[in-house]
C-alpha positions in Angstrom: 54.2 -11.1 -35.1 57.1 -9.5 -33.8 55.8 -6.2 -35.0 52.9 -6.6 -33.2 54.7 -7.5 -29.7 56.8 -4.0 -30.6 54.0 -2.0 -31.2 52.2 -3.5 -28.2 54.9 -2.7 -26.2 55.5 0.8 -26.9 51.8 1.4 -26.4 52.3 -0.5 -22.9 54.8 1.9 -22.1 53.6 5.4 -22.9 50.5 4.5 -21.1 52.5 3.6 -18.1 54.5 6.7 -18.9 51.2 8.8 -19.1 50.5 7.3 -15.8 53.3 8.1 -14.2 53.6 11.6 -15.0 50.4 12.7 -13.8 50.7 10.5 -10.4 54.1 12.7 -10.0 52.1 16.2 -11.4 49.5 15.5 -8.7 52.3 15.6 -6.2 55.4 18.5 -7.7 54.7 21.7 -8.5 56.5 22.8 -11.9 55.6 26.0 -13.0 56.4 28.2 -15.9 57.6 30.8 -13.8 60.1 28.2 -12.4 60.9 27.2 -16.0 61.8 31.0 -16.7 63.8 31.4 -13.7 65.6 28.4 -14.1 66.6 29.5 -18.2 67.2 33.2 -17.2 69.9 32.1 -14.6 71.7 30.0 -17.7 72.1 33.6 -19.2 70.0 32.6 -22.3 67.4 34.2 -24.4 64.3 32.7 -23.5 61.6 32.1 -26.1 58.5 30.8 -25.9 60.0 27.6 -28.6 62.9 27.0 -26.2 60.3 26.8 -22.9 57.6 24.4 -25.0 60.9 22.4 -25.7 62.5 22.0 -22.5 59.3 20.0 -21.2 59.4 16.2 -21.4 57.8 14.6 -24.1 55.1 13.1 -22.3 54.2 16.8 -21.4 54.9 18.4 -24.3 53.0 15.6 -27.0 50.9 12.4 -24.8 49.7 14.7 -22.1 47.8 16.9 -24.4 46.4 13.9 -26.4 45.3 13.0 -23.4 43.3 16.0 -22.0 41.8 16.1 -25.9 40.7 12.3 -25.6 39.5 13.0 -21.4 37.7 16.3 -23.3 35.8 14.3 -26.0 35.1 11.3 -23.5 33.6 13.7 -21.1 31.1 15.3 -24.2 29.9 11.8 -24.8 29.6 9.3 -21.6 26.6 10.0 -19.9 26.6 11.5 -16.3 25.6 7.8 -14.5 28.8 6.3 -15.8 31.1 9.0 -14.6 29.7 8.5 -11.5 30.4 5.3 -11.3 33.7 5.1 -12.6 34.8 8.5 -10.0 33.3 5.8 -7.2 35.3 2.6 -8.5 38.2 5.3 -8.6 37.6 6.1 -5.3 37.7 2.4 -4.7 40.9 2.2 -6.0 42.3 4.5 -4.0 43.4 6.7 -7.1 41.2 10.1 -6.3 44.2 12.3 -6.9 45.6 10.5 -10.0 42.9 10.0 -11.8 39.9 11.1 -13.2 36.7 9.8 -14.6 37.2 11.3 -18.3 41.0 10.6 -18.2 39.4 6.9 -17.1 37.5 6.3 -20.0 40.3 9.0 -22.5 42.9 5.5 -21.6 40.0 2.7 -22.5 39.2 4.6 -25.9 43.1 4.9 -26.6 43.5 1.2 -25.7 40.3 0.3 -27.8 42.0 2.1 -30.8 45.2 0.4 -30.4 43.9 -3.3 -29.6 42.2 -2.8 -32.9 45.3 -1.6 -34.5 47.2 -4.5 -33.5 43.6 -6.4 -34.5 44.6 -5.6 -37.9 48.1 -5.7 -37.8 47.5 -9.7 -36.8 44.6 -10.3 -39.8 47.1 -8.6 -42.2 50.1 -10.7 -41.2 48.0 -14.0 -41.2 46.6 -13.8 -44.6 44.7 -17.6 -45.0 41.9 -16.7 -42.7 38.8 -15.3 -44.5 37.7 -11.6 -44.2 34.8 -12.4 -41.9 37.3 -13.7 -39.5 39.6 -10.3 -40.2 37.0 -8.1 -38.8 37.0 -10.6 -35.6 40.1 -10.1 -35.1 39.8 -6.0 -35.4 36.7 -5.9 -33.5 38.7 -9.2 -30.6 41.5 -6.3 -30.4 39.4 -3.5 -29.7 37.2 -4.8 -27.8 40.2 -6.6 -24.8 41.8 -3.1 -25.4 38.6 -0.7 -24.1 38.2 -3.8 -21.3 41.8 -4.3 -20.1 41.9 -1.2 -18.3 39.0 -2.0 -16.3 40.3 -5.2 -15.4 43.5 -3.5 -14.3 41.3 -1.0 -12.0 39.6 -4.2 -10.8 42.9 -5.5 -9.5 43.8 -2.0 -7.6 40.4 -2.4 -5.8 41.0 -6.1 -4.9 44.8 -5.1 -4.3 43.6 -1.9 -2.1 40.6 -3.8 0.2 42.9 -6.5 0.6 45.6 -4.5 2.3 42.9 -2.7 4.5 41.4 -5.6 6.0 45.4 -7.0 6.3 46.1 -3.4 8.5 42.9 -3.5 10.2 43.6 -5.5 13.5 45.9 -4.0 14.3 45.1 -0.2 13.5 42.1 -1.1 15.7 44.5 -2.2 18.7 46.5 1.0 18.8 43.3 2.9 18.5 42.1 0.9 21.7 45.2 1.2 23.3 45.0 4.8 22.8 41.6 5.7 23.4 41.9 3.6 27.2 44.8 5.8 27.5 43.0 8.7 27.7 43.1 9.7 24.0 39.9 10.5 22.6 38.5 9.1 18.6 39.9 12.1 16.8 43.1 12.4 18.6 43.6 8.2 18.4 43.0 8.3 14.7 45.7 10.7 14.4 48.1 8.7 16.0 47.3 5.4 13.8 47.7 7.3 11.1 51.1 8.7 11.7 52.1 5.5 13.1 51.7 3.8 9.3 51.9 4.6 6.3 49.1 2.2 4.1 46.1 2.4 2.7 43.9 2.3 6.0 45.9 5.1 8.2 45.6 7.4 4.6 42.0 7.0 4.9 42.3 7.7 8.6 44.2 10.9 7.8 41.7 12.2 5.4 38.8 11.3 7.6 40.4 12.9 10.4 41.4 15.8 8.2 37.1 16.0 7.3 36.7 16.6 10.5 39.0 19.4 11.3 36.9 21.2 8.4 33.5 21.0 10.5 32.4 17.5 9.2 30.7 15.4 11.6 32.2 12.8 12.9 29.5 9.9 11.8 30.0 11.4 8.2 33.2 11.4 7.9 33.3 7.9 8.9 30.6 6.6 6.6 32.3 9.0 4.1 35.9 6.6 4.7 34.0 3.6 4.8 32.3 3.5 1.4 35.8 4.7 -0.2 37.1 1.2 0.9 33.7 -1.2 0.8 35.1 -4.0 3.0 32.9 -5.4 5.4 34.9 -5.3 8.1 35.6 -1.9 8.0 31.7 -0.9 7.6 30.6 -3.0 10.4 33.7 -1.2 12.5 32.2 2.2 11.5 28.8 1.2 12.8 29.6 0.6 16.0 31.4 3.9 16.1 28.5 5.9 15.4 26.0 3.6 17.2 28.1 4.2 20.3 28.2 8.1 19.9 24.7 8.4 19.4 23.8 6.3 22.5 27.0 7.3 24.9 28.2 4.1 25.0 31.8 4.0 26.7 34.3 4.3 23.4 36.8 2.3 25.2 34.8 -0.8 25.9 33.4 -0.8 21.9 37.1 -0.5 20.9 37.8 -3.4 22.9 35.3 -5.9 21.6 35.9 -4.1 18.2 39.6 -5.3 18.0 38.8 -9.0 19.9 36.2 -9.4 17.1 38.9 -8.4 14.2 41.2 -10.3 15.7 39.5 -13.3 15.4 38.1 -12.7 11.8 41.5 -12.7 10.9 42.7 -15.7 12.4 39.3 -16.9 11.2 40.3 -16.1 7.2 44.2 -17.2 7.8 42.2 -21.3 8.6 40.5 -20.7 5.5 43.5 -20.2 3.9 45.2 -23.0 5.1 42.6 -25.3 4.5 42.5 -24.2 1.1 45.8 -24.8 0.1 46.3 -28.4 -0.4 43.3 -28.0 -3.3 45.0 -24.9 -4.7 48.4 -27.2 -5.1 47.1 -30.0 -6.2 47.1 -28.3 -9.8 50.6 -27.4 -10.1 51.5 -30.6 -8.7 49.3 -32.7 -11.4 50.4 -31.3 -14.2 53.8 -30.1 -13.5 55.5 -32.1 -10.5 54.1 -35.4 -10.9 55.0 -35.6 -14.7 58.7 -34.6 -14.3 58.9 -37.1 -11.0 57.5 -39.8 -13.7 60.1 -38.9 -16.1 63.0 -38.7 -13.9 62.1 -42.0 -12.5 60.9 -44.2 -15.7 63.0 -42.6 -18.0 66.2 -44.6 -17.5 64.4 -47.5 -17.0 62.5 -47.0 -20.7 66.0 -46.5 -22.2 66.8 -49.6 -20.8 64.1 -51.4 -22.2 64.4 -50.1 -25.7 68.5 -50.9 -25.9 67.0 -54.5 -24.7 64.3 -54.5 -27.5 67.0 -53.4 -30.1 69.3 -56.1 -29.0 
């Protein structure tokens, strides 16, 4: 078992390596030019060998596994699934980090080594029958090829959750700004220098669309279905409805934030109210027990030295 938890855990950690290598690739620039420059100004000989060696080793060895597997998970997952995993990516918020085949290059790699640890387990427990063996191989690879799904699941939940958090109050500056004069465009801007989460990023891209020539009503629906929360659909509806018919901006603003204003104090009653059922459980089964023991316990010694006596 405790070879497992090592292998498991280096596999944990050149993922999160892989990860976090291309997350800082998509943002530095490192080229081989700059690679050359910096070796000539050591006063070295520089050979190819000596260049391929100064990379990291996630560069140098996982990154290339890694395009091979993206390549080969490309060749074989049909078009409809890349489509859907580039829109849960978009989802997640992870556009620039990460693609569709890289997506499904880190759930074959996981598969393969949650059915390597599969066997390692049937091989280390040897009184359970063969049958059972191949369970435990196919258990393995099977939670390996899911868990990164479930961990793209989270960034989704993670991401909507700290929209609809920034929303009210994204949607009060943009009302204070647009009454101020300000138009959309030019209030978006500001929100989105004025923070820096999930929402004013969207509100920087969207803006950024439509500095290219995209129209305003598509670059909104265009930012709303790369978050899918309600709140921020329903927001974008009004937006265009009030374009299209030349309804004052200001006034839709206003209701706009009133309404998100009170969904929020809305969903923080909710919460509230649902917090004496979520405690209960801890308190049941991990409070109440100790309380009992703490308080009967001297009182049971008691009674047994009684008993003995």
């Amino acid at each position: 078992m405790g070879w497992i938890g090592l292998i498991g855990g280096i596999v944990v950690i050149a993922l999160v390596a892989i990860m976090v290598m291309r997350a800082r690739s998509a943002g530095e620039s490192n080229s081989i030019e700059d690679r050359l420059n910096e070796l000539a100004a050591l006063g070295k000989p520089v050979t190819l060998e000596e260049l391929e060696l100064s990379q990291p080793f996630v560069e140098r060895v996982l990154m290339p596994m890694m395009e091979g597997a993206s390549r080969l998970a490309q060749r074989f997952t049909p078009q409809q699934t890349l489509e859907a995993a580039q829109q849960k990516i978009d989802l997640a918020g992870m556009t620039h980090k990460l693609k569709p085949p890289q997506f499904f290059a880190i759930r074959i790699i996981a598969g393969v080594v949650g059915g390597v640890i599969g066997i390692l387990g049937a091989r280390f427990v040897t009184s359970i029958p063969t049958i059972q063996r191949l369970g435990l191989l196919v258990a393995g690879a099977g939670l390996g090829f899911y868990l990164p799904t479930a961990w793209l699941g989270s960034k989704i939940k993670q991401r909507q959750a700290e929209v609809l958090k920034a929303l009210p109050d994204a949607l009060d500056l943009l009302t204070i700004c647009v009454e101020a004069g300000l138009g959309f465009d030019a209030a978006m801007s500001k929100v989105a220098e004025k923070w820096n989460n999930e929402l004013s990023m969207a509100f920087a891209r969207a803006v950024q669309e439509m500095q290219l020539g995209k129209l305003r009503r598509e670059a909104l629906r265009s930012m709303a279905n790369s978050m899918d929360v309600g709140d921020v659909t329903s927001f974008v509806a009004a937006i265009i409805q009030a374009d299209q018919l030349g309804v004052s901006m200001a006034k839709v603003m206003r209701i706009q934030s009133d309404t998100m204003r009170m969904k929020r104090r809305q969903r923080a009653e909710e919460k509230a109210r649902q917090a004496p059922v979520k405690m209960m459980f801890p308190l049941v089964f991990f409070i109440f027990p100790t309380i009992m023991i703490i308080l009967l316990g001297p009182a049971i010694l008691q009674i047994k030295d009684l008993g003995s006596s």
